[in-house]
C-alpha positions in Angstrom: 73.8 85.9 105.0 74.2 89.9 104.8 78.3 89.2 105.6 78.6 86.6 103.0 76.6 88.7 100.0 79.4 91.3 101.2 82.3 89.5 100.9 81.0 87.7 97.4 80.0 91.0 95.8 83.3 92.7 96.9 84.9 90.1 94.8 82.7 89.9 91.5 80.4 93.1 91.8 79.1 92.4 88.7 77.6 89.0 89.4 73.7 88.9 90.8 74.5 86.0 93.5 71.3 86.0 94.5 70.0 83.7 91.1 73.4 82.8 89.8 73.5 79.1 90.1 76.8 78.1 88.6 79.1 80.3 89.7 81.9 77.2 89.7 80.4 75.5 86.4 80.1 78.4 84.5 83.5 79.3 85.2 82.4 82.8 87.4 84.7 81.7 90.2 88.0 80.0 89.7 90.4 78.4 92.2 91.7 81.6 93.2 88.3 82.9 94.5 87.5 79.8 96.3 90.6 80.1 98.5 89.8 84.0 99.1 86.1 83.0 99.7 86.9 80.2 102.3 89.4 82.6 103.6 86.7 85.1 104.3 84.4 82.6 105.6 86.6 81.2 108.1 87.5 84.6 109.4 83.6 86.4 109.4 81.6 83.0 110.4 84.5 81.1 112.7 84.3 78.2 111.0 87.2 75.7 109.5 86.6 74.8 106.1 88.9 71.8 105.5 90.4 70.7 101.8 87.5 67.8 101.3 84.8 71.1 101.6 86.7 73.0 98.4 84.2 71.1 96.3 82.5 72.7 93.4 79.1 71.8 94.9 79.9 73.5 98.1 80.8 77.0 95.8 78.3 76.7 93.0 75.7 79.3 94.4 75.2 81.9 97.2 73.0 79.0 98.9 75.0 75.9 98.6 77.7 78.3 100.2 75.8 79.4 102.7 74.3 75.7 103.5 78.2 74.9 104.1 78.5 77.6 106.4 75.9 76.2 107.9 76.8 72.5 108.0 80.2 73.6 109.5 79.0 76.1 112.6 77.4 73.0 113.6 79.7 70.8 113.4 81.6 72.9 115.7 
């Protein structure tokens, strides 16, 4: 999870990821972000994220994003 804290605090510093819970609702990340997170995710974790995982639920929090990452290196 150390690699993913990396990649999300390179892109908003300012944010504490670690209790933020609504980083999609409360308009922290926009759609911009989500590309350049999933980007980063599918080149640090090897994983595919597909168009049906750039959900708000999947992006909301340091843990739902790490649950996909998850969810999709066993899928594969």
């Amino acid at each position: 999870m150390d690699k993913l804290l990396e990649i999300l605090n390179d892109l908003h510093p300012e944010v504490d990821f670690e209790t933020e819970t609504g980083l999609i609702d409360s308009k922290i990340f926009d759609s911009f972000d989500v590309v350049t997170i999933a980007s980063e995710i599918i080149e640090a974790y090897d994983v595919d994220i597909d168009a049906e995982d750039m959900v708000p639920e999947n992006f909301n929090s340091l843990e739902a994003i790490w649950d996909m990452i998850q969810r999709k290196q066993e899928e594969a």
